[in-house]
VMD Tcl script that builds the backbone (N, CA, C; Angstrom):
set m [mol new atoms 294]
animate dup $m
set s [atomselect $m all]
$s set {name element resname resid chain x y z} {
  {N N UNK 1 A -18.502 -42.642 -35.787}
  {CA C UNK 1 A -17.350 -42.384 -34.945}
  {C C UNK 1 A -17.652 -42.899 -33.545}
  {N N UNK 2 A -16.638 -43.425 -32.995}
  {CA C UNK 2 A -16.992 -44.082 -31.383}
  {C C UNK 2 A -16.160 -43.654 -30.584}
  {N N UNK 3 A -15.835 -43.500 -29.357}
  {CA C UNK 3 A -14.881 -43.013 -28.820}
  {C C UNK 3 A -13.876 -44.282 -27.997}
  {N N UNK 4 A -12.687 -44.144 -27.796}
  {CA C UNK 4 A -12.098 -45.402 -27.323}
  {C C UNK 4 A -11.355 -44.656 -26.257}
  {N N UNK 5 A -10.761 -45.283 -25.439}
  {CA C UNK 5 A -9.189 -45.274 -24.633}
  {C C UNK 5 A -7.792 -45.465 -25.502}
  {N N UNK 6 A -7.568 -44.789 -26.082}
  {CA C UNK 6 A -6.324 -44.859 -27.233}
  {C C UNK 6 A -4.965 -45.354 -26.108}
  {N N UNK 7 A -4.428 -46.360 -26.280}
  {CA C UNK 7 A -3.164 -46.944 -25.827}
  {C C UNK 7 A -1.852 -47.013 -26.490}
  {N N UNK 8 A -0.666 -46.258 -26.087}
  {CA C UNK 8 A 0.368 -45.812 -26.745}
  {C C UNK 8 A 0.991 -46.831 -27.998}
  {N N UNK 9 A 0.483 -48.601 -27.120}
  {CA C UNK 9 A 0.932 -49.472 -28.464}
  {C C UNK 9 A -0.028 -50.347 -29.399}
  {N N UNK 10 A -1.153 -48.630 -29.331}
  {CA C UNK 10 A -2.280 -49.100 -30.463}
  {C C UNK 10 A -1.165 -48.579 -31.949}
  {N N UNK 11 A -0.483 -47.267 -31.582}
  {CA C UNK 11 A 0.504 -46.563 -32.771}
  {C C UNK 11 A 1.448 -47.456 -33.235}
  {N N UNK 12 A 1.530 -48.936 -32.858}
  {CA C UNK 12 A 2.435 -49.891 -33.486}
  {C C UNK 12 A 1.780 -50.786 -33.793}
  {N N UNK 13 A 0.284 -50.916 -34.238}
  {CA C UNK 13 A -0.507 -52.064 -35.216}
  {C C UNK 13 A 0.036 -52.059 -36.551}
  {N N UNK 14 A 0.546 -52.992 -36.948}
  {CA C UNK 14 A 1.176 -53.887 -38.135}
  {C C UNK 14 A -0.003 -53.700 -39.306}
  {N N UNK 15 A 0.859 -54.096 -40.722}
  {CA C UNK 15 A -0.056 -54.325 -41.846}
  {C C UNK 15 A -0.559 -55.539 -41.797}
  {N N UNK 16 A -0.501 -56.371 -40.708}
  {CA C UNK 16 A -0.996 -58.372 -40.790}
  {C C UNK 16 A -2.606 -58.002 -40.896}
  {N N UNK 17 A -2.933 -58.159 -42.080}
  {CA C UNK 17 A -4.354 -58.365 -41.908}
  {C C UNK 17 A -5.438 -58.672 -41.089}
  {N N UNK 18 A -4.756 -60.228 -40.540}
  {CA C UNK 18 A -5.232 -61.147 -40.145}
  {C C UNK 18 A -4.991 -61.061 -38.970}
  {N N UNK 19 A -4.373 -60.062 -38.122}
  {CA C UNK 19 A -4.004 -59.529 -36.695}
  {C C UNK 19 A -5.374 -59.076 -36.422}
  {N N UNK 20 A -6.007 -59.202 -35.605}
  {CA C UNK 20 A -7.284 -58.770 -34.019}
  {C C UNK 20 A -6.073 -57.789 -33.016}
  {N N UNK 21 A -6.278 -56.676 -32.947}
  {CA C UNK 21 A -5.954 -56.361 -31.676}
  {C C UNK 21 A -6.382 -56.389 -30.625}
  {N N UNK 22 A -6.082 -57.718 -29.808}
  {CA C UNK 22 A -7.163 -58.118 -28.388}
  {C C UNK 22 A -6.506 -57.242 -27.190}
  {N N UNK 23 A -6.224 -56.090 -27.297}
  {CA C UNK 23 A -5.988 -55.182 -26.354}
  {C C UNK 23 A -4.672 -55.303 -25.577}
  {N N UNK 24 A -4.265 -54.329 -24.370}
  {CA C UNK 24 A -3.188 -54.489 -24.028}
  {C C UNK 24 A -2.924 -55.458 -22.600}
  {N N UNK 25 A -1.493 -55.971 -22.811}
  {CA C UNK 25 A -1.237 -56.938 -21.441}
  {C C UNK 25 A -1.612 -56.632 -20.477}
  {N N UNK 26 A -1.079 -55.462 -19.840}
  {CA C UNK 26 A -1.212 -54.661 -18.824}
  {C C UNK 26 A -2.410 -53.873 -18.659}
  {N N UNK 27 A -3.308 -54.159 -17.662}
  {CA C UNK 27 A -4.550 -53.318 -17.402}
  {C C UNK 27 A -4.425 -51.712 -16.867}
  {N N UNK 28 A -2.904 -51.559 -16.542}
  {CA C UNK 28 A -2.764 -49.865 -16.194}
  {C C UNK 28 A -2.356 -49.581 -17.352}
  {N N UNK 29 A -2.835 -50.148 -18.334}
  {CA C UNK 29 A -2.591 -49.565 -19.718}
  {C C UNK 29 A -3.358 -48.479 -19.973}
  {N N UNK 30 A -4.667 -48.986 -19.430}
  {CA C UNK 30 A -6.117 -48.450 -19.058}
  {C C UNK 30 A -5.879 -46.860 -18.598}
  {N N UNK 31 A -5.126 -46.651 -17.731}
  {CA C UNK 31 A -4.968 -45.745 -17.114}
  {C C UNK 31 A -4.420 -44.520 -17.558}
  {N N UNK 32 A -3.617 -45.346 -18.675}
  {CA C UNK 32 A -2.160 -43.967 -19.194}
  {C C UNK 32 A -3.021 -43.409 -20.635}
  {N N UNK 33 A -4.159 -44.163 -20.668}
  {CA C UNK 33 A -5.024 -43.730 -22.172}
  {C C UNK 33 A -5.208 -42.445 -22.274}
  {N N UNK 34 A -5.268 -41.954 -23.778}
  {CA C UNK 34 A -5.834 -40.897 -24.004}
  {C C UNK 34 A -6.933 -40.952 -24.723}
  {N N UNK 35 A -8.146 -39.984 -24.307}
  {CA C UNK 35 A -9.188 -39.937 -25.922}
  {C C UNK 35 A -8.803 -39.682 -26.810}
  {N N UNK 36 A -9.572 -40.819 -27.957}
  {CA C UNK 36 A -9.593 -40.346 -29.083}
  {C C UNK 36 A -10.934 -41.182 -29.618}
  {N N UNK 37 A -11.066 -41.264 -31.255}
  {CA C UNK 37 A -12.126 -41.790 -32.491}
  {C C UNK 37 A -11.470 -42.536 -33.182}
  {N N UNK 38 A -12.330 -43.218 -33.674}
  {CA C UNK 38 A -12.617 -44.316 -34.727}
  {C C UNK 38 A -13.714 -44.633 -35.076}
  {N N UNK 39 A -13.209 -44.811 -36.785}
  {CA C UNK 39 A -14.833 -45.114 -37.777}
  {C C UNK 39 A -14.876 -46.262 -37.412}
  {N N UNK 40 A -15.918 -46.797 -37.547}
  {CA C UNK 40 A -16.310 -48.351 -37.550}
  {C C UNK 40 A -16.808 -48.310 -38.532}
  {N N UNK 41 A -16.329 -49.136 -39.594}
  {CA C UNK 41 A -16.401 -49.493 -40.859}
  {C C UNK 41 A -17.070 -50.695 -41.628}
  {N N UNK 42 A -17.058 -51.685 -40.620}
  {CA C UNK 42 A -17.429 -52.919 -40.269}
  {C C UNK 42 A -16.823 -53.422 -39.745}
  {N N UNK 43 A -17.285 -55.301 -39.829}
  {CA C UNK 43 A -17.010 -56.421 -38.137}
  {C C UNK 43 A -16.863 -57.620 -39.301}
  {N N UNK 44 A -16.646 -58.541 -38.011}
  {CA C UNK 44 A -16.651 -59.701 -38.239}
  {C C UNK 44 A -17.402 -60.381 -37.008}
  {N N UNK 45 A -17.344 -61.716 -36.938}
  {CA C UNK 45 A -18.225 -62.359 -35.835}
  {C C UNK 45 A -17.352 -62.254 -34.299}
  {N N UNK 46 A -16.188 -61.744 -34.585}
  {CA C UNK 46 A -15.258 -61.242 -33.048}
  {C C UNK 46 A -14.462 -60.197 -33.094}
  {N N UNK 47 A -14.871 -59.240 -34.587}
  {CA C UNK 47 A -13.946 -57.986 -34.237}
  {C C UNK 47 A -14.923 -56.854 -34.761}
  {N N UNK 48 A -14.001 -55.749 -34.545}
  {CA C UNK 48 A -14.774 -54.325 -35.455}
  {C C UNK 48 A -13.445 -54.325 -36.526}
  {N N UNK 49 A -13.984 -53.851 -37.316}
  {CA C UNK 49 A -13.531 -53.085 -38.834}
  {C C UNK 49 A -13.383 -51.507 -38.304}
  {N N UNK 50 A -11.705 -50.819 -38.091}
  {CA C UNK 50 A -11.902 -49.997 -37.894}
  {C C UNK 50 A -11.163 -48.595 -38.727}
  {N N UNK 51 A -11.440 -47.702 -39.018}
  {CA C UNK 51 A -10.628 -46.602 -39.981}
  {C C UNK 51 A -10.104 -45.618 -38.703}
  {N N UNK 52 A -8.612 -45.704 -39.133}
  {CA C UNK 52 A -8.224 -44.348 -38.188}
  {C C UNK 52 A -7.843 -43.181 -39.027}
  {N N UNK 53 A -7.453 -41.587 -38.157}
  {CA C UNK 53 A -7.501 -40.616 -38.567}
  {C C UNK 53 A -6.004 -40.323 -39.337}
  {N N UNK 54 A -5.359 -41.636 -38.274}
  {CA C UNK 54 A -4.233 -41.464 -38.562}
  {C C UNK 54 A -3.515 -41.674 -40.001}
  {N N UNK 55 A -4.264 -42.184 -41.084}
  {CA C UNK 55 A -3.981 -42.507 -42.507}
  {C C UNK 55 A -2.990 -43.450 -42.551}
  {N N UNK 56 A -2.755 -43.724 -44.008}
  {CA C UNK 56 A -2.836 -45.160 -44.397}
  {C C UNK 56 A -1.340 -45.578 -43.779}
  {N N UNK 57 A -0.430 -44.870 -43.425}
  {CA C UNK 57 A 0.463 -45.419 -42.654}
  {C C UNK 57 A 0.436 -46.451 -41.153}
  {N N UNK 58 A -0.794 -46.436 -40.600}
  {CA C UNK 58 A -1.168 -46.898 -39.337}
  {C C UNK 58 A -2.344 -48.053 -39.709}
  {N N UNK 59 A -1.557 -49.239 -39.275}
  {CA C UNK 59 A -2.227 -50.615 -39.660}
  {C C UNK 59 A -1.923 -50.680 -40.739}
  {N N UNK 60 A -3.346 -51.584 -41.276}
  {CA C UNK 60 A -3.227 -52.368 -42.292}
  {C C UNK 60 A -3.918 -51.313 -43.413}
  {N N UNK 61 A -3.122 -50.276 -44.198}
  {CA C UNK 61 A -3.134 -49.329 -44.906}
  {C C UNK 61 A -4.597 -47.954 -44.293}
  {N N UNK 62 A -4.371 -47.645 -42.666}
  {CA C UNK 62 A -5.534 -47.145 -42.303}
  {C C UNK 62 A -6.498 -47.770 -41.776}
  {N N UNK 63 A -6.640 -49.012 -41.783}
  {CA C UNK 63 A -7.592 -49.846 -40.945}
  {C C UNK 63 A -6.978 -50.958 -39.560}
  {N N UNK 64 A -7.883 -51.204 -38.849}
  {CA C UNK 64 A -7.264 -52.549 -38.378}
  {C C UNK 64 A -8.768 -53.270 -37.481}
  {N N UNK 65 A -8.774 -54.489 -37.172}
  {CA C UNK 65 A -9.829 -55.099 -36.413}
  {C C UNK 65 A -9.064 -55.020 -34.895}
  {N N UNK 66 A -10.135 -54.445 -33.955}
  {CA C UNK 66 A -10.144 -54.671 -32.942}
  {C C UNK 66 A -11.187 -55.798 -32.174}
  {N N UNK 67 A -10.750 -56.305 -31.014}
  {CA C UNK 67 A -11.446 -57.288 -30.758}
  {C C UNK 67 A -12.518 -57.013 -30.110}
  {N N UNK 68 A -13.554 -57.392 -30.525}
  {CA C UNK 68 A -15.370 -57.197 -29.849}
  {C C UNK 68 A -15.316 -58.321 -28.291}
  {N N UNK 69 A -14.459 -58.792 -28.118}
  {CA C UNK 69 A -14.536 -59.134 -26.604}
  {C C UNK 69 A -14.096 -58.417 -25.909}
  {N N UNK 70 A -14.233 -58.758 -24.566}
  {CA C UNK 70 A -13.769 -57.876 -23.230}
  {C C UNK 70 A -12.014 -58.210 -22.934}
  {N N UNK 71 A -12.267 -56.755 -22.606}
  {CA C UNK 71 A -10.280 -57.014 -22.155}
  {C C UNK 71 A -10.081 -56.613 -21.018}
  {N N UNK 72 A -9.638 -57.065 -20.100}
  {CA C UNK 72 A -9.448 -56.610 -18.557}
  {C C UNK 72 A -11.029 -56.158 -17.944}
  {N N UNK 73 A -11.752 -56.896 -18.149}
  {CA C UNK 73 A -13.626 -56.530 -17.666}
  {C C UNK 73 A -13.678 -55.491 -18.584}
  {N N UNK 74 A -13.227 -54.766 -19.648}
  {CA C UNK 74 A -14.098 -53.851 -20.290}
  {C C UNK 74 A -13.975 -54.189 -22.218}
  {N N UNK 75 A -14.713 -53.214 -22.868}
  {CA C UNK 75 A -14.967 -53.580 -23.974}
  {C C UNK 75 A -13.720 -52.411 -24.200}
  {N N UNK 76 A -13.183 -52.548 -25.536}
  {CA C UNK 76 A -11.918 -51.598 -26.001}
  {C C UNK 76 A -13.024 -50.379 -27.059}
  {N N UNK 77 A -14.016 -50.683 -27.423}
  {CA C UNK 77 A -15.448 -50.162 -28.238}
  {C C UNK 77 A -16.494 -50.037 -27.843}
  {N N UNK 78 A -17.017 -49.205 -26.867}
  {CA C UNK 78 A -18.462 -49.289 -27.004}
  {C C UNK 78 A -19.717 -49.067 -27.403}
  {N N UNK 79 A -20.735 -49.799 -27.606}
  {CA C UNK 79 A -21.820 -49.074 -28.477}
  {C C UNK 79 A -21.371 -48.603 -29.940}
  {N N UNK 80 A -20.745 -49.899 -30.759}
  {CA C UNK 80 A -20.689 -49.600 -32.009}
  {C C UNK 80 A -21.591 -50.166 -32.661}
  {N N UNK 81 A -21.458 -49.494 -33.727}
  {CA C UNK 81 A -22.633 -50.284 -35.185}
  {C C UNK 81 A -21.562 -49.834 -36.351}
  {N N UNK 82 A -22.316 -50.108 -37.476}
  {CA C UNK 82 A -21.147 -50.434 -38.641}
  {C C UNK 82 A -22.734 -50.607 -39.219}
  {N N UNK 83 A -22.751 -49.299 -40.589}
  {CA C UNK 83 A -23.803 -49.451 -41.186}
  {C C UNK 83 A -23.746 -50.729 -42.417}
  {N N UNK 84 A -24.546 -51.092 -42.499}
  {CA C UNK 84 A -24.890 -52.249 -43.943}
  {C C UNK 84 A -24.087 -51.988 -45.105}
  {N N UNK 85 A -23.396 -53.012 -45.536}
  {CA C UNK 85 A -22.689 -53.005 -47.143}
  {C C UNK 85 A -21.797 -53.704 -46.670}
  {N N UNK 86 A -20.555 -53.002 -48.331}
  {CA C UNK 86 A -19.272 -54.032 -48.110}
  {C C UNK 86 A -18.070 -53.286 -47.922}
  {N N UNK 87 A -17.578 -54.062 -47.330}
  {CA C UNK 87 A -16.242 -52.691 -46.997}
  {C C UNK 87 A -15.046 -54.432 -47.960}
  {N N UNK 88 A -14.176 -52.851 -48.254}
  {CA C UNK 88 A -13.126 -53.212 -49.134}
  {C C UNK 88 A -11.580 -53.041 -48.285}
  {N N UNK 89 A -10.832 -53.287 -48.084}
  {CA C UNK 89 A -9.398 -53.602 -47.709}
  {C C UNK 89 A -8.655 -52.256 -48.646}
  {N N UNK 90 A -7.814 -51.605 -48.283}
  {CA C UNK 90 A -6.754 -50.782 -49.412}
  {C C UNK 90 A -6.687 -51.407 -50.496}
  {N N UNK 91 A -6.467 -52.917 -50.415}
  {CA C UNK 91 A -6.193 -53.292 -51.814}
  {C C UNK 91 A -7.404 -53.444 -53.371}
  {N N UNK 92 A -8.497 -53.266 -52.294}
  {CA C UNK 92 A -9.809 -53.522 -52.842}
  {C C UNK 92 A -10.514 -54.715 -52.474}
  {N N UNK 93 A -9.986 -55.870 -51.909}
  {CA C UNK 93 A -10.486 -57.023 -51.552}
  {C C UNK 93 A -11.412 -56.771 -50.021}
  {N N UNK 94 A -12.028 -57.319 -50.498}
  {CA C UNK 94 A -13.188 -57.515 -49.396}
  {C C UNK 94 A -12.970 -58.284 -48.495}
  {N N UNK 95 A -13.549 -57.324 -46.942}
  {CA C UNK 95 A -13.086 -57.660 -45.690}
  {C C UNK 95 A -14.685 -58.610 -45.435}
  {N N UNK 96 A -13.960 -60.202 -44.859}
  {CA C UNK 96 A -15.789 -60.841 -44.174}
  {C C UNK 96 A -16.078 -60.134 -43.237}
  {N N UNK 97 A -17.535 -60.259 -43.422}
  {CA C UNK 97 A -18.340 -59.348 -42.362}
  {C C UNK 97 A -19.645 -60.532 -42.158}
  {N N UNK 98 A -20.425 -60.191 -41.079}
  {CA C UNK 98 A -21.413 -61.497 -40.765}
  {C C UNK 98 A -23.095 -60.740 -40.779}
}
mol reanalyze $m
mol bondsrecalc $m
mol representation Tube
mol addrep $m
């Protein structure tokens, strides 16, 4: 579990797989955040693999990649890890990981 800055239009991430959420336009986005968690499930070579609490209605059936770069000078994750194996997609298909 990691802790983030939760942003009101993280609650409108799409089922697009293939969507990165590279954070929000606006840097007083920053500001209006609330705490919350997320599993880190696994990555890729520019995102995290992430599970929310919120169930399979939110994202891509419960998951979504956020982006491992910086957004407005800060990271949207910090100090994650994502233990060893394979993580699977809702559908069962396997998400790349590096």
């Amino acid at each position: 579990m990691v802790p983030l800055d939760w942003i009101d239009e993280m609650n409108e991430l799409g089922d697009d797989e293939d969507e990165i959420y590279a954070g929000p336009d606006d840097v007083e986005a920053f500001d209006r955040a609330e705490g919350h968690g997320l599993l880190i499930v696994g990555f890729g070579p520019d995102y995290w693999l992430v599970q929310n609490s919120h169930g399979p209605g939110w994202g891509n059936g419960g998951y979504a990649r956020f982006t491992r770069a910086q957004v407005h000078g800060r990271f949207l994750i910090n100090d994650g890890w994502a233990p060893a194996g394979t993580y699977e997609d809702f559908n069962g298909d396997p998400y790349p990981t590096i």
